[in-house]
N, C-alpha and C positions, 0 to 999 in steps of 0.2 A: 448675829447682826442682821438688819433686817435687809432684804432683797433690793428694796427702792434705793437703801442709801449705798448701799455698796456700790450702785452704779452711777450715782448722779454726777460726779465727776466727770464719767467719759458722756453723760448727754447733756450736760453743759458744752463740752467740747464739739458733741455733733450737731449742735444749736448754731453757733460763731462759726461751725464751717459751712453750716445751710447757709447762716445769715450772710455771710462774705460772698458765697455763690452767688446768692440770689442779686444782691446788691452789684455786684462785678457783671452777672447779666445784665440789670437794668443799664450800669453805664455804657456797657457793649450796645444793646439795641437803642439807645439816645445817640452814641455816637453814628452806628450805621444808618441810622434814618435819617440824620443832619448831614451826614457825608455824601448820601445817597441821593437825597429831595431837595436841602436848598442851595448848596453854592447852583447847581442850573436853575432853579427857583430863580433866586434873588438874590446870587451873586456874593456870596459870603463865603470867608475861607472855611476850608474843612478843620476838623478837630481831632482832637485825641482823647484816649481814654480817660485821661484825668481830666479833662476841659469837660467832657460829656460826666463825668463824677458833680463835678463841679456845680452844673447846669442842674441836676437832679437839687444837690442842695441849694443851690440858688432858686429853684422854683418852691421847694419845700419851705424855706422863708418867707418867700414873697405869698405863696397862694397855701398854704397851711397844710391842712392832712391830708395824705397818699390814700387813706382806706376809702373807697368809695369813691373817689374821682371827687373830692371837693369837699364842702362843710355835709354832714351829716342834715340833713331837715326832719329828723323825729323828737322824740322825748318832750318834759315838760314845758319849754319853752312854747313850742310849736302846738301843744295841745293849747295851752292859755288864747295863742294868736288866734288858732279856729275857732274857738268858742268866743272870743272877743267879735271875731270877722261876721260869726254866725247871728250873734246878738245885734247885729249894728242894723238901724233900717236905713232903706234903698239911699235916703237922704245923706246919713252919715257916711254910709258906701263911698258914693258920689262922692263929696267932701272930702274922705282920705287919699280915695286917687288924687284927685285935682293936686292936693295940700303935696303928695309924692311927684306928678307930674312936673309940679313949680320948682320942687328939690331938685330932681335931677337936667332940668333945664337950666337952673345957675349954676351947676357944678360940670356943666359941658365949657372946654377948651373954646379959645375964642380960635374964631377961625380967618 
């Protein structure tokens, strides 16, 4: 029998107990920093472990991948955009800002 397979069993096992670790830390340190900073902050009741669980996958939803703190910015997409960006003269530059500027000023809350 070969070496690797005899043991994959028990390093499946120590995968799920890393990954539970690690996971039960993150909800530990979201809970102690909410309990810690904002009810004096801003006035908000403290939390518990599952609420701080919680809060991890409710951000994991709303704001996407954990690896990196946010969307990745490499690969082919982003190559396309530079070279598109790089290609463009000063005029069309101009142009694209403005044309984003306009977007993101009709998509501001009315105040």
């Amino acid at each position: 029998m070969n070496h690797y397979k005899k043991y994959w069993p028990l390093k499946i096992l120590f995968f799920l107990i890393a990954a539970a670790a690690f996971i039960s830390l993150l909800g530990w340190v979201v809970m102690s920093l909410w309990n810690r900073l904002l009810p004096e902050i801003i006035g908000v009741r403290m939390i518990n472990f599952w609420q701080a669980l919680g809060l991890l996958v409710l951000s994991r939803i709303l704001f996407g991948k954990w690896g990196g703190f946010g969307r990745h910015h490499s690969g082919p997409k982003r190559a396309m955009w530079r070279k598109k960006w790089h290609s463009m003269t000063a005029e069309e530059k101009s142009a694209f800002k403005a044309r984003w500027k306009e977007k993101c000023r009709s998509h501001k809350p009315e105040e």
